[in-house]
C-alpha positions as CSV (number, residue, x, y, z in Angstrom):
1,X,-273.8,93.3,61.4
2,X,-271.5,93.6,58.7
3,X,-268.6,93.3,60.4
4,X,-269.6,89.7,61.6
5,X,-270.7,89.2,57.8
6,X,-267.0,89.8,57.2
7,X,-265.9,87.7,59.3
8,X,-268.2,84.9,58.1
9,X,-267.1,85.4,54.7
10,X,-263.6,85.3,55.5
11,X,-264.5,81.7,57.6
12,X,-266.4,80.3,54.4
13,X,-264.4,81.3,51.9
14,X,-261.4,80.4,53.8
15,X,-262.7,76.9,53.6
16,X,-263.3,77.1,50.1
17,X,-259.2,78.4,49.1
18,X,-258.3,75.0,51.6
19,X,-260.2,72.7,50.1
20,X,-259.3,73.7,46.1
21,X,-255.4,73.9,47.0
22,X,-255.8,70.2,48.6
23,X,-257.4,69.2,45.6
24,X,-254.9,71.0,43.1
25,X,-252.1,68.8,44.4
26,X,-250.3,72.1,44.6
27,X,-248.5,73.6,48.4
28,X,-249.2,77.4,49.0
29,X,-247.7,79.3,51.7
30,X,-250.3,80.5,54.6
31,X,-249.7,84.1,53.1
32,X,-251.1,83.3,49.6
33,X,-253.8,81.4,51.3
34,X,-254.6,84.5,53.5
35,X,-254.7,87.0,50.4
36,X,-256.5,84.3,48.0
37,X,-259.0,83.9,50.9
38,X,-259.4,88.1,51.5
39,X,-259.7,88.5,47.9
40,X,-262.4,85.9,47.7
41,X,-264.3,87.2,50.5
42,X,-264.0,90.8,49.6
43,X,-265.8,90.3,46.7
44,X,-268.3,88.2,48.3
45,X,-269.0,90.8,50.5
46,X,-269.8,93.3,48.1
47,X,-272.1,91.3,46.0
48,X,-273.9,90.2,49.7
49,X,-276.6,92.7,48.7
50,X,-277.8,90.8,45.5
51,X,-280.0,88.0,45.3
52,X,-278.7,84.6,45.8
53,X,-278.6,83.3,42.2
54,X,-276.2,86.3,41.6
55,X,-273.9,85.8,44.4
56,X,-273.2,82.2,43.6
57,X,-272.5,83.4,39.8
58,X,-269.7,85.7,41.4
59,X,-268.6,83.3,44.2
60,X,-267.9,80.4,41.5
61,X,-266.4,83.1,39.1
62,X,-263.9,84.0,41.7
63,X,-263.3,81.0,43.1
64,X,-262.6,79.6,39.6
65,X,-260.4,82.1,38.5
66,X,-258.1,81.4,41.9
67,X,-258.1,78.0,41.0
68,X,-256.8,78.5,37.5
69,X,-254.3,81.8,38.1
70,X,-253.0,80.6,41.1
71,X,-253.5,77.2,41.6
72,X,-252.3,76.1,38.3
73,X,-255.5,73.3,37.9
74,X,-256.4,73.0,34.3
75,X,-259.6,74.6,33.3
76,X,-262.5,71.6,33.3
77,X,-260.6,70.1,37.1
78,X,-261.2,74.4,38.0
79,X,-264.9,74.0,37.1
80,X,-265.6,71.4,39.6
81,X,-263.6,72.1,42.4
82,X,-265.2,76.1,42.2
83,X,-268.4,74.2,41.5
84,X,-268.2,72.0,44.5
85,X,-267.2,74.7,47.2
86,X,-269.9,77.3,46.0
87,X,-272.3,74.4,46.4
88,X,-271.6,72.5,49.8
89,X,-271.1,76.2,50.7
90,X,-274.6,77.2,49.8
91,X,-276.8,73.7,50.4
92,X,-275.2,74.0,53.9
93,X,-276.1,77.1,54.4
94,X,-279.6,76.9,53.6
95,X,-280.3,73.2,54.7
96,X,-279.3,75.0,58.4
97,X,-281.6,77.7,57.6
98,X,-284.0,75.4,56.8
99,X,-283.9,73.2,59.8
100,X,-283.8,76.6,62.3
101,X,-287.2,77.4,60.4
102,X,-288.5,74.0,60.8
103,X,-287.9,74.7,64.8
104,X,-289.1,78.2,65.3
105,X,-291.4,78.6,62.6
106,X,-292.6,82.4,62.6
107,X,-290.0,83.6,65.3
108,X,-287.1,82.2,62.8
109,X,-286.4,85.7,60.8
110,X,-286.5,87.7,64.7
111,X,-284.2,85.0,66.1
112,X,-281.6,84.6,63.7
113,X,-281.8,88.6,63.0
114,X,-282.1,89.9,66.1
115,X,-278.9,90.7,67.6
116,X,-275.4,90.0,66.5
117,X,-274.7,86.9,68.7
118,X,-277.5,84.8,66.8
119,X,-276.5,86.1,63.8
120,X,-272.8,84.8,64.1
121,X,-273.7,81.9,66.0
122,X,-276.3,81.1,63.3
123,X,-274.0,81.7,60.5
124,X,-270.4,80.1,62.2
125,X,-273.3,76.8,62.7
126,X,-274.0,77.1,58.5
127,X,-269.9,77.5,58.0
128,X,-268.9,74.6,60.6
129,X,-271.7,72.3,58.1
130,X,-270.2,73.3,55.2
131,X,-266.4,73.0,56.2
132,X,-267.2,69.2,57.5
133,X,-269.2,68.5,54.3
134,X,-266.1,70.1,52.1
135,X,-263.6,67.7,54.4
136,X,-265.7,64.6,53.9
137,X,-265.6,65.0,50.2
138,X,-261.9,65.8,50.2
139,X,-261.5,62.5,52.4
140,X,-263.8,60.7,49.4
141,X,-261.3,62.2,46.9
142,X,-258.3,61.7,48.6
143,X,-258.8,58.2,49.3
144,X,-258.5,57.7,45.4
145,X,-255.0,57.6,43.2
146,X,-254.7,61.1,41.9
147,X,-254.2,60.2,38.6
148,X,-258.3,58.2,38.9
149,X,-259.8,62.1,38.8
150,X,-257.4,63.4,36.4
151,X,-259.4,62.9,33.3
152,X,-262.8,62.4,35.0
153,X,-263.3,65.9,36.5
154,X,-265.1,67.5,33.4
155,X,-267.8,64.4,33.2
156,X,-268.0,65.1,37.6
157,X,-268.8,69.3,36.7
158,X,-272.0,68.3,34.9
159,X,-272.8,66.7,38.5
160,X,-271.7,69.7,40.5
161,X,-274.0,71.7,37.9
162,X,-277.2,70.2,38.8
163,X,-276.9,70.0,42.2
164,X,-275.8,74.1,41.6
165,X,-279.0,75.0,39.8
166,X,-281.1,73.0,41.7
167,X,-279.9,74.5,45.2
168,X,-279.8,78.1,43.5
169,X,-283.1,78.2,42.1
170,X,-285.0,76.8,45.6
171,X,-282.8,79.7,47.3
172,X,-283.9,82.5,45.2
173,X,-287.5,80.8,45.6
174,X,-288.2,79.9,48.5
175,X,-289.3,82.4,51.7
176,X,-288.5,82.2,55.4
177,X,-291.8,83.5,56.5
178,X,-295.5,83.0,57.5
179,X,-296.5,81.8,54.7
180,X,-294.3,78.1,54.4
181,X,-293.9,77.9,58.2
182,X,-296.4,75.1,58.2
183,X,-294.5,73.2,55.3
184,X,-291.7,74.2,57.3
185,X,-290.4,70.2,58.3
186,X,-291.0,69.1,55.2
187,X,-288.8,71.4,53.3
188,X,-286.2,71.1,55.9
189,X,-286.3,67.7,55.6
190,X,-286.2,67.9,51.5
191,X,-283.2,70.1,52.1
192,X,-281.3,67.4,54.9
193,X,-282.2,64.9,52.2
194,X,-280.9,66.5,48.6
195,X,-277.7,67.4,50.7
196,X,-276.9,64.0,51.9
197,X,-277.9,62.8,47.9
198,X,-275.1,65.2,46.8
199,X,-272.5,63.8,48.9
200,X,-273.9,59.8,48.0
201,X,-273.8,60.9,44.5
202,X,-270.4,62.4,44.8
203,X,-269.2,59.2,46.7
204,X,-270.3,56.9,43.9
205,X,-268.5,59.2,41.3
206,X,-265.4,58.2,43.4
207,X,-266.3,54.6,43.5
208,X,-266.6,54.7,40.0
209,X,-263.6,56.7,38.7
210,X,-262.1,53.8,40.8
211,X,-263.7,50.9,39.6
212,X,-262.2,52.5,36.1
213,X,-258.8,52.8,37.2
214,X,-259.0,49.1,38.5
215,X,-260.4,47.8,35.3
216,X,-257.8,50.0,33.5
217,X,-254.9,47.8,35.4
218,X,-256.2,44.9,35.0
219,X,-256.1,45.4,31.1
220,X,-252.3,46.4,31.6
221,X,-252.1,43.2,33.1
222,X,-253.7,41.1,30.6
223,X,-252.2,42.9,27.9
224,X,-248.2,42.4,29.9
225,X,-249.0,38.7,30.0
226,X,-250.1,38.4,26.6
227,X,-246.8,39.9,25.8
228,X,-245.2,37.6,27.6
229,X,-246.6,34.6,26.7
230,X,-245.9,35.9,22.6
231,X,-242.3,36.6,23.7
232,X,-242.2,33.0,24.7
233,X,-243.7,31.7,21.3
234,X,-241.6,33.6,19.5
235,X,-238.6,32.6,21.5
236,X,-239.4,29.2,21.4
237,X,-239.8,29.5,17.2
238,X,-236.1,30.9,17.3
239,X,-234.4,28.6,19.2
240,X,-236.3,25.9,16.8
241,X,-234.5,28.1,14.2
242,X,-231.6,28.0,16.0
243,X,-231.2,24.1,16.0
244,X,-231.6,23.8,12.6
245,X,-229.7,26.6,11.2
246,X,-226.8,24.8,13.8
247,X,-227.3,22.0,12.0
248,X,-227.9,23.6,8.3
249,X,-224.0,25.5,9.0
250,X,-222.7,22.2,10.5
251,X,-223.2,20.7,7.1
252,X,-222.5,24.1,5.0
253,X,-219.0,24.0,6.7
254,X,-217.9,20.7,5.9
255,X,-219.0,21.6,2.3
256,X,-216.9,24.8,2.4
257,X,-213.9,22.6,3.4
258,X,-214.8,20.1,0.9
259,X,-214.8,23.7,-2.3
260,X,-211.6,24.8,-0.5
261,X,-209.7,21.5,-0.6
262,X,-210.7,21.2,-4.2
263,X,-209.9,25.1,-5.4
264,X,-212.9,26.1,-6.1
265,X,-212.6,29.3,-3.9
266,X,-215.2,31.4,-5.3
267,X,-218.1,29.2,-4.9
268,X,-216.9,28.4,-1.2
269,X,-217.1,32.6,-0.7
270,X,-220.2,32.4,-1.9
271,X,-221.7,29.5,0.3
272,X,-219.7,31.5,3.5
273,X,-221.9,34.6,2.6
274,X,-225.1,32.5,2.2
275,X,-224.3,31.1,5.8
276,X,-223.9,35.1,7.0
277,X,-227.2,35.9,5.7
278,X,-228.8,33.2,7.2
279,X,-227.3,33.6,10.7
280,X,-228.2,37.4,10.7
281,X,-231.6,36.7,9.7
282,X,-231.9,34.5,13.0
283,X,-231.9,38.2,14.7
284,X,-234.6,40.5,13.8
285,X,-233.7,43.9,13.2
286,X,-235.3,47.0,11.2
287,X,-234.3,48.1,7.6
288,X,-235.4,51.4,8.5
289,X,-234.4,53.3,12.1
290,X,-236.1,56.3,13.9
291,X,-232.6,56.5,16.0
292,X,-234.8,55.8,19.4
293,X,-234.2,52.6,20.9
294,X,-237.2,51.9,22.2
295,X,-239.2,52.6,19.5
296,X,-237.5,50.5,17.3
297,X,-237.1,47.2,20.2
298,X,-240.9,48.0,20.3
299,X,-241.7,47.5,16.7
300,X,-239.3,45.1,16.4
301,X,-241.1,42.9,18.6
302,X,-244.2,43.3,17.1
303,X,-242.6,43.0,13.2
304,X,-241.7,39.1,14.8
305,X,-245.3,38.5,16.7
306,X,-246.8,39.5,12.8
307,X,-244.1,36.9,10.8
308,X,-245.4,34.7,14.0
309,X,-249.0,35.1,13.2
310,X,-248.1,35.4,9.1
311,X,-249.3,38.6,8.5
312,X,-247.2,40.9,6.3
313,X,-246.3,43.6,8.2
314,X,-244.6,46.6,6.8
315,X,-243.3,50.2,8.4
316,X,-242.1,53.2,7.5
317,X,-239.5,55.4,10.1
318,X,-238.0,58.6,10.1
319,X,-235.5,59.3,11.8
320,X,-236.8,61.5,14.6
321,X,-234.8,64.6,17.0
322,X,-234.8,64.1,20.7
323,X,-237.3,62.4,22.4
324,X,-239.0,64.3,25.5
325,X,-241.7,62.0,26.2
326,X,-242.6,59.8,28.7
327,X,-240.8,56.5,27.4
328,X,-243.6,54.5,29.0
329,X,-246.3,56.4,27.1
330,X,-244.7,56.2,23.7
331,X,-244.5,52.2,24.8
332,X,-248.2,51.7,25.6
333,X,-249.7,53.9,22.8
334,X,-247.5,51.6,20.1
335,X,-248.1,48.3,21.7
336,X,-252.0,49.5,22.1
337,X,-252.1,50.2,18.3
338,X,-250.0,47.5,17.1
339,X,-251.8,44.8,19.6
340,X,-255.3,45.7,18.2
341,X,-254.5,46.2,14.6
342,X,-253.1,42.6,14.5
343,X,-255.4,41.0,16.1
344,X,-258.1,42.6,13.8
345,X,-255.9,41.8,10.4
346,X,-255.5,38.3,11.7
347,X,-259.4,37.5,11.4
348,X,-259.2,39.2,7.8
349,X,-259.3,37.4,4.5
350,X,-256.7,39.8,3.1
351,X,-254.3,40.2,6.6
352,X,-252.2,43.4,6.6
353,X,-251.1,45.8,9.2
354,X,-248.5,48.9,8.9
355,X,-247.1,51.5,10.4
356,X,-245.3,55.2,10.2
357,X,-243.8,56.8,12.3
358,X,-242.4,60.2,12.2
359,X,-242.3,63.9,13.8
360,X,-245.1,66.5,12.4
361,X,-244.6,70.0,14.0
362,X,-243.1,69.1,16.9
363,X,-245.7,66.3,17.2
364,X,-244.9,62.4,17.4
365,X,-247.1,61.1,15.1
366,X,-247.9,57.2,14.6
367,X,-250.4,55.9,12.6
368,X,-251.3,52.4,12.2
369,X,-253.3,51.1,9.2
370,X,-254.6,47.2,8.8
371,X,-257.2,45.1,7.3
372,X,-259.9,43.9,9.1
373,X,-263.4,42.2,8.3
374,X,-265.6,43.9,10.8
375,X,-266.6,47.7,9.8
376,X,-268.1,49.2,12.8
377,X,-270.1,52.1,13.5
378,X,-268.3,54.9,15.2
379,X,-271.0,56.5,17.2
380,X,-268.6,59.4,18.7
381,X,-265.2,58.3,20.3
382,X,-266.3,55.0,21.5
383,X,-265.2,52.1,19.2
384,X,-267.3,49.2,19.1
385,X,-265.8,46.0,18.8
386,X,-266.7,42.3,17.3
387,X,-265.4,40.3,20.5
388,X,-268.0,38.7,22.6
389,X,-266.3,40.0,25.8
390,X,-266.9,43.5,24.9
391,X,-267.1,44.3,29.0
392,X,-263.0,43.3,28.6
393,X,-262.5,45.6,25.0
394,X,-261.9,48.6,23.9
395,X,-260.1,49.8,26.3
396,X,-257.0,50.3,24.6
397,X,-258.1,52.8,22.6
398,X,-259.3,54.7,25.3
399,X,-256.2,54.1,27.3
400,X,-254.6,55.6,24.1
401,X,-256.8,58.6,23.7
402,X,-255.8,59.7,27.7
403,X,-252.2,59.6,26.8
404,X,-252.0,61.6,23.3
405,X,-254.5,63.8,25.8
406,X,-252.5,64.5,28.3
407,X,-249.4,64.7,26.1
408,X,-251.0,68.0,24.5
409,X,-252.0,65.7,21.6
410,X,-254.8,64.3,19.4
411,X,-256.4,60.8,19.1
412,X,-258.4,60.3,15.3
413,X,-259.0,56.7,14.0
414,X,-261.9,55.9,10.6
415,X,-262.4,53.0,8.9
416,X,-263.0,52.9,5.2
417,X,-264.3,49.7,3.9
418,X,-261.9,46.5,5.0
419,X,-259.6,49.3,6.3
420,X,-258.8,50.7,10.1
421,X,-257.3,53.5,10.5
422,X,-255.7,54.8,13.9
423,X,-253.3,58.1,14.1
424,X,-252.0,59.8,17.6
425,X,-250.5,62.6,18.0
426,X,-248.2,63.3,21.7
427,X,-246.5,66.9,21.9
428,X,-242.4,66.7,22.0
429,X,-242.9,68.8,24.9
C-alpha cells in the first residue's frame, strides 16, 4: 500500500510542479521538474499519516517555497498558484471520494481499501480529476495577456483561501462511514457543486482581470488621442504665431535697413537682437535640463499645452545619471501626472501646476503639485474624483501606482487645502 501511495504522490504532485512552472512563465528542464516533483512528494509522503488540515499546511508550504526558490514567481503570484494546486488537488480528491460513497454507501471504506488495485485505481481516478481541473484553469489563465494577472494575483489568493479552508475543514470533518451513508448523495452532490463554483469563480476572476486590462487600453487610447488632438491645437497656435512673427520680421527688416542706411548702427543691433528673441521664442525649449531627452520633449510638451490652457506652469530639473528605465514607463507616469494635475488646476480659481524632477537614492522621483477646487476624501489608495464619468476616471493614477510598483518603487499623493499633491518613486534598476 505504500508503495502505490508513492506512486500517487509522485502523480499528484507531479501535476502540481507542471502547472506552477506554466504559470511562472519560466522553462525548466525535465530533470528539475523530476527532483522538484520527488522533493514535493517525499515530503507529502511523510506527513500522509497526519490529519488532512495538516497535510495541506505542508503540501502548500512546500509547494510555495518551490515556486519562489526555484521558480523565480514573486511572493503574493507563489501564494496563489501553491494555493490553487493544494486545492484542486484536495476538492478533487474528496469530491471522488464523495461520489464512490454516494454509490456504495457502507461497502465504500472495504472497496476502496481492500486490495491494492482499488486503491490505485481509486486514487489515479482522484489524480486524473485533479490534473484535468488544474489544465482547465491553466487554459482560463492562459487565454489571458500575462501582464492581466501580474498585479491581480494577491487580490485572487484571498479566493484560493476560502475555497482552502472551506474544503479543509469539511475534510477533517466529515466521515466515510455508517453514520452519513444515508446523507451520502447529498454531500456528494454539495461536493460536485462547490468544485464546479471554484472553477466558475476562478473563471470570472479571469474575465474580470480582463475586462480591466481592456478598460486600461482604452484609457491609453483616449488619453493618445487627447494628446493628439492638443498637439494639433498647439500646432495650429504656432503656425498662427508663425504668420505673424513672418510678418512682424518682414517689417522689422525693412526698419533695420532703413537705421543702417541712416548710421544709426547701434539701435539697428538692437532691433536684430529683438527679432532673435522673438524667433527663438517661437520654439519651446526648457531653462532648466535633466540631460534625458525624453523627459525634457515630454515636459516640454506639456509646459506648451499649460501656456495653451493659461495656467502658469513652473519646473524644477536636475540633471540626472543614466537612465535604466523603461522609457515608456517614465512617459506614461509623467503625462499621467501632468494630464490630471492640469486638468484639475484649470477648474481652479487660482490655476497652478509644477513639477520636480530629480534622482533620490537611486530613485527617479517626480512629484507634481497644482491647484485645484475639489478636496477629496482619500478613503485608502483609491482617489475619488469630481467628473461625472467617474466609470472613465481615475484610472491614471492607478495605471501610475502599477508602474512605480513594478519599478521597485512607491506611489504617495495628499491634498492639503486647494492643493494636490502626487510623488512617484521608480528604482534606477
Amino acid at each position: 500500500m505504500l508503495i502505490v501511495d508513492s506512486i500517487l504522490l509522485l502523480i499528484k504532485n507531479a501535476l502540481s510542479v507542471i502547472f506552477a512552472e506554466k504559470l511562472s512563465g519560466t522553462n525548466r528542464s525535465a530533470a528539475v521538474i523530476v527532483l522538484l516533483t520527488v522533493l514535493c512528494a517525499g515530503i507529502d509522503l511523510a506527513a500522509i499519516a497526519l490529519s488532512l488540515w495538516a497535510r495541506c499546511m505542508i503540501s502548500l508550504a512546500v509547494l510555495l517555497f518551490v515556486c519562489i526558490v526555484f521558480l523565480g514567481m514573486k511572493p503574493y503570484h507563489a501564494v496563489s498558484v501553491s494555493l490553487t494546486c493544494i486545492y484542486i488537488r484536495t476538492a478533487a480528491e474528496l469530491t471522488v471520494n464523495c461520489l464512490l460513497f454516494a454509490v456504495m454507501r457502507g461497502d465504500y471504506p472495504e472497496t476502496v481499501n481492500g486490495t491494492l488495485f482499488n486503491h490505485a485505481l481509486y486514487g489515479l481516478i482522484s489524480a486524473a480529476a485533479g490534473g484535468g481541473l488544474l489544465y482547465l484553469i491553466w487554459y482560463i489563465v492562459s487565454q489571458q495577456p500575462q501582464e492581466t494577472f501580474d498585479e491581480a494575483w494577491r487580490h485572487y489568493s484571498f479566493v484560493s483561501a476560502v475555497f482552502m479552508v472551506i474544503t479543509a475543514v469539511f475534510g477533517s470533518l466529515f466521515e466515510f462511514g455508517e453514520c452519513n451513508a444515508a446523507i451520502a448523495p447529498v454531500i456528494a452532490s454539495a461536493a460536485v457543486l462547490t468544485l464546479a463554483m471554484s472553477v466558475v469563480v476562478i473563471n470570472f476572476f479571469a474575465e474580470i482581470c480582463a475586462a480591466y486590462e481592456r478598460e486600461k487600453q482604452l484609457h491609453h487610447l483616449r488619453s493618445d488621442y487627447c494628446s493628439v488632438k492638443e498637439q494639433l491645437e498647439v500646432q495650429f497656435q504656432t503656425s498662427q504665431r508663425l504668420r505673424k512673427v513672418r510678418h512682424d520680421i518682414k517689417n522689422h527688416l525693412i526698419s533695420v535697413t532703413a537705421l543702417i542706411d541712416s548710421g544709426e548702427y547701434e539701435q539697428a543691433r538692437e532691433l536684430l537682437h529683438e527679432i532673435s528673441e522673438t524667433a527663438d521664442s517661437l520654439q519651446p525649449s526648457l531653462s532648466q535640463s535633466t540631460g534625458n531627452s525624453l523627459i525634457d520633449a515630454v515636459i516640454t510638451y506639456k509646459a506648451a499645452v499649460s501656456e495653451m490652457r493659461k495656467i502658469p506652469f513652473e519646473y524644477s530639473l536636475e540633471a540626472l545619471p543614466e537612465i535604466r528605465i523603461e522609457l515608456s514607463d517614465i512617459s506614461s507616469v509623467i503625462s499621467n501626472l501632468l494630464d490630471n494635475a492640469l486638468e484639475a488646476a484649470e477648474k481652479a480659481d487660482d490655476p497652478y501646476v509644477e513639477i520636480r524632477v530629480f534622482m533620490y537614492k537611486d530613485y527617479l522621483t517626480i512629484i507634481v503639485k497644482n491647484r485645484f477646487c475639489y478636496v477629496p476624501n482619500v478613503p485608502g489608495r483609491k482617489i475619488p474624483t469630481a467628473k461625472k464619468d467617474t466609470e472613465n476616471h481615475g484610472l491614471g493614477m492607478t495605471i501610475v501606482s502599477e508602474i512605480c510598483e513594478r519599478n521597485g518603487g512607491v506611489f504617495r499623493y495628499s491634498a492639503n487645502g486647494a492643493w494636490f499633491s502626487a510623488s512617484a518613486m521608480l528604482k534606477n534598476h
